[in-house]
Every structure is written in structure tokens, then in C-alpha cells.
C-alpha positions in Angstrom: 49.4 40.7 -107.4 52.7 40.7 -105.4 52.4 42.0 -102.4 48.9 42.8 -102.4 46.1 40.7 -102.1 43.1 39.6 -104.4 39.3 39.0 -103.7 38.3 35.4 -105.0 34.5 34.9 -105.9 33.1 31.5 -106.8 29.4 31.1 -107.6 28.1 27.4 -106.5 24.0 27.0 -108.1 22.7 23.9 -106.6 20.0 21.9 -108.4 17.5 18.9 -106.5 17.0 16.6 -109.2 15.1 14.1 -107.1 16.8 11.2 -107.5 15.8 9.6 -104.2 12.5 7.9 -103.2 11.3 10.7 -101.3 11.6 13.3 -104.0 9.0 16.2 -102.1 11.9 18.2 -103.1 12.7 17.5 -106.5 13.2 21.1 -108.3 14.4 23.2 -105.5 17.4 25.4 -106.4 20.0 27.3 -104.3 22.7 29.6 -105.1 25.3 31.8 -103.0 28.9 33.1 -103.6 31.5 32.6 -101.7 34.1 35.6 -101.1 38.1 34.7 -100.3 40.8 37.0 -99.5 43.9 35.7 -100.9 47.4 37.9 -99.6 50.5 37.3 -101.9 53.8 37.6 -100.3 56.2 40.7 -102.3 58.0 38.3 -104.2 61.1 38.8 -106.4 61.2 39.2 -110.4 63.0 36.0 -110.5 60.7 33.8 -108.4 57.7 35.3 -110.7 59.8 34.1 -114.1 60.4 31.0 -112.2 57.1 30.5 -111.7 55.9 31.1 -115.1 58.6 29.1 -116.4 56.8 26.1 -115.0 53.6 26.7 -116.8 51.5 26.0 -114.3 49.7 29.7 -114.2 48.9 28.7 -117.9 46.8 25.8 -116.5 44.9 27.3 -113.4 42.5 29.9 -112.9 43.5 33.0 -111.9 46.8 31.9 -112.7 47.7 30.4 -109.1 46.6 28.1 -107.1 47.2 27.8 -103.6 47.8 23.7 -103.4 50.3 23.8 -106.2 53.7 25.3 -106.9 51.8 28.8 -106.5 50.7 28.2 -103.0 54.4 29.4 -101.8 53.4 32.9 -102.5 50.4 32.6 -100.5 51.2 34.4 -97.2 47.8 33.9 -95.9 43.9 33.9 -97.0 40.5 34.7 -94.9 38.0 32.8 -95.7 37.1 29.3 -96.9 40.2 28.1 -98.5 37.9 25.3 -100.3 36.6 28.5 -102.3 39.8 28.7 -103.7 40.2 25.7 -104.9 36.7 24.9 -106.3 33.8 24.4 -103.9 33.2 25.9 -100.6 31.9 22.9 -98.5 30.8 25.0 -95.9 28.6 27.6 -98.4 27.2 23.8 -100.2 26.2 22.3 -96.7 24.1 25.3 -96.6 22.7 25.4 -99.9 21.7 21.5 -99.5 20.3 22.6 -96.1 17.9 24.9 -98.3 17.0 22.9 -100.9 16.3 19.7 -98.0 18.8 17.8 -98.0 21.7 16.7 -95.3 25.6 15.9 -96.4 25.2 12.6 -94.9 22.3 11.5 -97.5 24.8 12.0 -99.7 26.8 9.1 -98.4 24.1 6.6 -99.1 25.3 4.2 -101.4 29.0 4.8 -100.5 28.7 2.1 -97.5 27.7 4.6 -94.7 24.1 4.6 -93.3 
């Protein structure tokens, strides 16, 4: 991918399970995909060996990652870097918007009312 740039898609499939009092919701489901455009920087045949030599593209998808030793050949992304790296926290605020919840019900029980 050096020099050129790559189109990320992660699928995030939300589930209610109704584990509050108020379950009215219990059931519901959501899904979306969200879309990143990652841009790698042209780099050398050496920095690429190096790279590999540190075995971390074995242990990653895609083999890079942006918040790792790979993230140096990241000249830039558009889009929710968060997608990248697992979940989207913008796409999931929307999915729990659809399926009636709110992120801050998801605090409750972590000392925040």
C-alpha cells in the first residue's frame, strides 16, 4: 500500500438485551458500517523490512495499525480514526440512538448519574 491509500470498512451490529428496568426496548437491533480512508506515505524497501521485522503486521488487522509502530506510515486518514482502530464511537452513538438508548445510560453504575 505505499504510497497509495486503502478503504477501511468495519461493520458494528448492535443488540438491546434489556438489561435495565425499563426494558420497552429489549430486542431492538442496529447495524451500520463505517468507511475510513487511510493514505500511506511512499516509504522505502528498508523501512517496510524494518517494519516486518518487528512482527507487529503479523499481530494486527490489515497488517498496520495506526496507534502502533505502523502509525508512522500513516500520512493522513478521512474519516473516524476510531474505525480504524475498532469501533466508531460516533457511528455507535447513533446506533444506540436507534435502538433507544443514550451514551450516558451507559455510565450508570460507573459513579456518574
Amino acid at each position: 500500500m505505499r504510497g497509495r491509500q486503502g478503504v477501511l470498512h468495519t461493520g458494528h451490529h448492535l443488540i438491546d438485551l434489556g438489561a435495565r428496568a425499563d426494558d420497552s426496548d429489549a430486542g431492538k437491533v442496529a447495524e451500520g458500517v463505517g468507511r475510513t480512508v487511510v493514505h500511506f506515505a511512499d516509504v522505502s524497501d528498508a523501512e517496510i523490512a524494518a517494519y516486518v521485522a518487528s512482527a507487529e503486521p503479523l499481530y494486527v488487522a490489515g497488517a498496520f495499525t495506526i496507534d502502533g509502530l505502523g502509525g508512522a506510515f500513516v500520512e493522513r486518514i478521512e474519516g473516524d480514526h476510531g474505525n480504524v482502530v475498532g469501533l466508531s464511537l460516533p457511528l455507535f452513538r447513533g446506533l444506540l440512538s436507534q435502538v433507544g438508548l443514550t451514551v450516558p445510560q451507559l455510565w450508570a453504575g460507573h459513579g456518574v448519574s
